[in-house]
N, C-alpha and C positions, 0 to 999 in steps of 0.2 A: 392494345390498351389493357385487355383483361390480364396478358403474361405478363406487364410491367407490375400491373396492380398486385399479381398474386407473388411475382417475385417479394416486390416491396413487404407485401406482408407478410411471408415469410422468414426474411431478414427480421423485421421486426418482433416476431417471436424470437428467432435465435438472439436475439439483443434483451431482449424479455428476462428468457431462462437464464443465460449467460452473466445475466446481473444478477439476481436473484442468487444464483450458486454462488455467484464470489462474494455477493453481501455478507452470506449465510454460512455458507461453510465452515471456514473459520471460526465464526461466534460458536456455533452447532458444536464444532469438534475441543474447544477452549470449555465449554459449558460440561463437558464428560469426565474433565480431571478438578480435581481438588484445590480451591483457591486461597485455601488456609497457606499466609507467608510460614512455610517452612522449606528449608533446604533440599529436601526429594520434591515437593510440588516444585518451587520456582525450577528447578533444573527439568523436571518433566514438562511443563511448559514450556521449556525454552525447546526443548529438542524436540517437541509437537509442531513449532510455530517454523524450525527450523529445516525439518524435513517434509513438511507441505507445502512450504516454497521454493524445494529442493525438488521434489515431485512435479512445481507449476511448470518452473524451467525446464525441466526433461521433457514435460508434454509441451513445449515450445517447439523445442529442438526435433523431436520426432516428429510435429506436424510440419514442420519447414522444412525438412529432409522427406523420412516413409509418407507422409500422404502425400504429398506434391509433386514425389517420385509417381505414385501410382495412377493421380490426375493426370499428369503427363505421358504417361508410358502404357495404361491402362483405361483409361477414358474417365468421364465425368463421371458415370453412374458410378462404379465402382469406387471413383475416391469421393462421391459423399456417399456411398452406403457403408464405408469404412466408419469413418465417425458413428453414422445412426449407430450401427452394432453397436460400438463402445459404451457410446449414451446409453444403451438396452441394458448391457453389460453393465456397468455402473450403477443404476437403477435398481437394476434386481439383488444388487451387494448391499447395497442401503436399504432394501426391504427387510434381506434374511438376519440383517445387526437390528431389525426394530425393537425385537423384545429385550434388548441389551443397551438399549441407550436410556440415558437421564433425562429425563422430558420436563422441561420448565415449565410451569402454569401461563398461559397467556394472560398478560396484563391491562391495562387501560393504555391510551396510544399515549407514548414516550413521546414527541413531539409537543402533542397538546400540552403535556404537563410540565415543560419546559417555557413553552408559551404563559402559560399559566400563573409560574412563579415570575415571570416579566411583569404582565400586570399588574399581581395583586404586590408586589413592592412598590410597583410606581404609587398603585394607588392609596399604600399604606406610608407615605413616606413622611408621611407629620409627624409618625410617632417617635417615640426615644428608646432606645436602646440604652439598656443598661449597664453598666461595668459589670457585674454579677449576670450568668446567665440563666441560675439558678431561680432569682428572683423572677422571672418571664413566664411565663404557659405557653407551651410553644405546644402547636400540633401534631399529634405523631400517629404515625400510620398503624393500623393493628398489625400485632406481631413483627414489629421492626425493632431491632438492638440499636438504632440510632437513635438517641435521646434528647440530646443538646444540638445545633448547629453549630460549626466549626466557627472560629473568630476570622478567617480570614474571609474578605469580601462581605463583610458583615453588614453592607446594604440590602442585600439581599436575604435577610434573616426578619426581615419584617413583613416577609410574606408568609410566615408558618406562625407570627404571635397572634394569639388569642386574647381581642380583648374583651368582649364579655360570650362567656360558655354558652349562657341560652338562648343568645342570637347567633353567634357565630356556628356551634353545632349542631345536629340535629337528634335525636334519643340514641342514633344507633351511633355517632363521636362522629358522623362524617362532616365534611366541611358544607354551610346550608348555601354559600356561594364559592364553587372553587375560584371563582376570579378575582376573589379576594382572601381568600385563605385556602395555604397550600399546606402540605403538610412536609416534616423536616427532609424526610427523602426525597423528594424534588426539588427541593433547593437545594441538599448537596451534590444533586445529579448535574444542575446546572453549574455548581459551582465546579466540578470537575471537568467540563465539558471546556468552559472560559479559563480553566487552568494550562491546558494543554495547548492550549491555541499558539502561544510563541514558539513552543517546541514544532508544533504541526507546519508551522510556514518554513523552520528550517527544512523541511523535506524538499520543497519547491526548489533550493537547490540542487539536489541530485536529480529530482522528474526533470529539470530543465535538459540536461546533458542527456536522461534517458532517451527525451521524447525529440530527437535532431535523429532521427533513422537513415534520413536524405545525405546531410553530411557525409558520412562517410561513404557513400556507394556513391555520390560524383567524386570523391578522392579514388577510391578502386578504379573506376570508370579511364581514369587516364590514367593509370599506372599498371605494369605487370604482371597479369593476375594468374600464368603459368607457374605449375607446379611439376617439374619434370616439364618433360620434349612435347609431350602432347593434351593434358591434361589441362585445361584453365576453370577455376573456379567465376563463379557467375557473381561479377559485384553484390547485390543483395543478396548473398551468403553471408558475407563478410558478419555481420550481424549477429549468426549463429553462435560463433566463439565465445561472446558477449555470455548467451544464455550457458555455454559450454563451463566455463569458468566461474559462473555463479554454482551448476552443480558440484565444481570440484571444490570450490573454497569450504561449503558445505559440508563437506566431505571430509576436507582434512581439519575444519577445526571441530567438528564435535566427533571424530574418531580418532584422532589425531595431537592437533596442539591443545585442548583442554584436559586429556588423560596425561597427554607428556608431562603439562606444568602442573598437573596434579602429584604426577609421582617424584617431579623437580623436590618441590615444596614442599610435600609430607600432608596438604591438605586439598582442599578441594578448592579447583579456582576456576571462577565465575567471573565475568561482563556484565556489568549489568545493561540495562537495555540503551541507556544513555549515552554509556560508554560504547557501543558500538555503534550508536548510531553517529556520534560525535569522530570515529574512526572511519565508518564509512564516509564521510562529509570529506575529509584528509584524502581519501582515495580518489573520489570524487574529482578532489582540487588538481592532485595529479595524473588525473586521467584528463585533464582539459590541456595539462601543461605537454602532457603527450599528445596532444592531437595538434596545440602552436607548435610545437617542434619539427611534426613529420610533415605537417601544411608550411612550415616556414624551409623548410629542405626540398618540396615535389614542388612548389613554385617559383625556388631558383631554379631549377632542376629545366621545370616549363620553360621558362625565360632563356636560358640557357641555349636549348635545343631547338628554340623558336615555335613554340608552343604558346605561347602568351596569347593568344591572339582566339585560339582553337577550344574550343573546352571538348571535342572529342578528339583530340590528339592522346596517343599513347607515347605518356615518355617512359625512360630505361629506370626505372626506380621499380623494385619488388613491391607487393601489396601486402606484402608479409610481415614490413614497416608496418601497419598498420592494425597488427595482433595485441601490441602491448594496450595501446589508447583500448580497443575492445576487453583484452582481460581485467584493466584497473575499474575498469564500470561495473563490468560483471562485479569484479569482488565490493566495489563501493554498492552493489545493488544488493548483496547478500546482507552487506550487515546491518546497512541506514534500515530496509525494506521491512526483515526481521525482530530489529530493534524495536524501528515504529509500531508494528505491530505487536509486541509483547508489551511494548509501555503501555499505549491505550488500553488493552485489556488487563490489564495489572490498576491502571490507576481509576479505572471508571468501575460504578457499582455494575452488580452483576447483570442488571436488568437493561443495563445497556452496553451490552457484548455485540448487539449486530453493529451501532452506529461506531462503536472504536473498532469494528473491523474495516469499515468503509471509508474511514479518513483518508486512509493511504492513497485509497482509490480515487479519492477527491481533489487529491493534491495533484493527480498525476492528468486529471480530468481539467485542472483551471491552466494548464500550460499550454495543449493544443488551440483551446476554447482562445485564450489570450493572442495565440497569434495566427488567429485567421484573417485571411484579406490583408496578408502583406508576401510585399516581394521581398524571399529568403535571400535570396543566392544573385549572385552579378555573373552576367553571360563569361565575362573572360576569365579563363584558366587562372592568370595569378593573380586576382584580387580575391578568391574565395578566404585567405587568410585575414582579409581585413573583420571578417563578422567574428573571430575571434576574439 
């Protein structure tokens, strides 16, 4: 009972830390370069956001291959004292950059204040709004360039009017109930936050196709996964190629096709975040129509050879069919992944870099969540096409 417990707890720190880094990182490494819209920042953003998920994938790929090689080949101890090292290693890199990073002031909790501006609009919602925003006292935070609230979503702008100064403030301008008066930068945080949200749910289209791992390794699973006379790769490989082809998309477009259609053109050409992510969606769609393709070919295929029947029957079909459906996700994962993540942190204020880092990770988090406690997959070899 006590190995169970201490396993579990274990786990549960590495789930701890492991969130924490991917919450943080990102925002952490986004927060070091220059957010001013100018053509050298947005393109060095974009190729920050672009080779740290260039980097995530590589450390996929190497822990599915080098360390699982050396669990297997070498024992338990040594393939987790592999990792610890790295973590040690890693750690002590982020110490020796501490006197060179840009350290943000810690704020009051982002959440609350979100909350906050909820309230105090419901609770302000008698009043009237102006056509003039000038004519209003709206509340504003010391030392902020944000003056006025934006017109759009403009129910929510009655949570930062001030209707009388020497009840609503206190000598030093702060608000004397935040539950009823917010000031203008929490309202636009929120309104940022409720901006993004239609674009955010496009994402759930791609996590859907990410998050099917099973799929494909019962398609491997009956089909020829020999490479040469003696050689077979192990179905959950197949996977691999997936992360393999997100490093190289990476690769050749920001070394590649953005310098080529740069010197095409005579100027500097850019994607914006929308636009790839609206391309990855396209890749997406055709990596689904590859996988009905090569499932609607190894189930005649099954039927055929009298397979139907069997779902561990090996029929005569290559698994090698089965590279392109992998590389089009790859590349639909580089650009949607990317995208999303340079949008959210381009369009939210600066004080909330952790929470538009973690969307992505949210999206990808409500599609497993969504489908537990159902039966995937049908026992017989050729109905696995019908979940298409």
């Amino acid at each position: 009972m006590f190995q169970l417990f201490y396993l579990c707890f274990a786990l549960a720190i590495v789930a701890i830390g492991a969130g924490v880094i991917k919450s943080l990182s990102l925002a952490f490494g986004s927060d070091q370069l220059k957010r001013e819209v100018r053509q050298e920042n947005v393109r060095a953003l974009e190729r920050f956001f672009s080779w740290y998920y260039a980097l995530y994938a590589l450390s996929i790929v190497v822990a599915l291959t080098c360390l699982v090689y050396i669990q297997v080949n070498m024992g338990w101890a040594l393939g987790f004292g592999a990792p610890v090292l790295l973590v040690l290693f890693a750690t002590l890199l982020i110490y020796l950059g501490t006197p060179f990073y840009v350290k943000l002031k810690p704020k009051s909790s982002l959440i609350t204040g979100l909350f906050q501006v909820i309230v105090a609009s419901y609770r302000n919602r008698c009043l009237r709004l102006s056509s003039q925003s000038a004519d209003i006292l709206y509340h504003q935070k010391k030392g902020s360039t944000i003056v006025l609230p934006s017109e759009k979503l403009r129910f929510l702008n009655k949570a930062c009017i001030v209707r009388d100064p020497q009840l609503d403030l206190n000598p030093d301008g702060e608000a004397t109930d935040p539950w009823r008066l917010c000031t203008v930068d929490q309202v636009e945080e929120l309104k940022a936050l409720l901006k993004v949200v239609p674009i955010w749910l496009t994402g759930v289209v791609v996590a859907i196709n990410i998050s099917q791992p099973s799929f494909p390794v019962l398609q491997a699973n009956t089909m020829d996964r020999h490479i040469g006379s003696s050689f077979e790769v192990p179905a959950a490989s197949f996977g691999i190629f997936g992360f393999i082809s997100t490093v190289l998309w990476i690769v050749l477009y920001d070394c590649l096709i953005l310098p080529v259609a740069s010197k095409l053109t005579g100027k500097p050409v850019h994607f914006s975040p929308k636009e790839r992510m609206g391309f990855g969606l396209f890749l997406s769609l055709l990596s689904v129509l590859a996988v009905a393709v090569v499932e609607g070919v190894r189930r005649n295929i099954a039927i055929k050879e009298g397979h139907s029947d069997d779902p561990n029957g090996v029929i005569r079909m290559s698994a090698v069919w089965l590279l392109p459906q992998n590389c089009l996700l790859g590349f639909a994962e580089a650009m949607n992944a990317i995208g999303q993540n340079e949008f959210y942190i381009s369009e939210f204020p600066r004080s909330m870099s952790s929470i538009a880092s973690t969307l992505l990770a949210l999206v990808k988090l409500m599609v497993p969540v969504k489908g537990r406690k159902k039966r995937l997959w049908k026992k017989r070899s050729h109905e696995l096409v019908d979940w298409l």
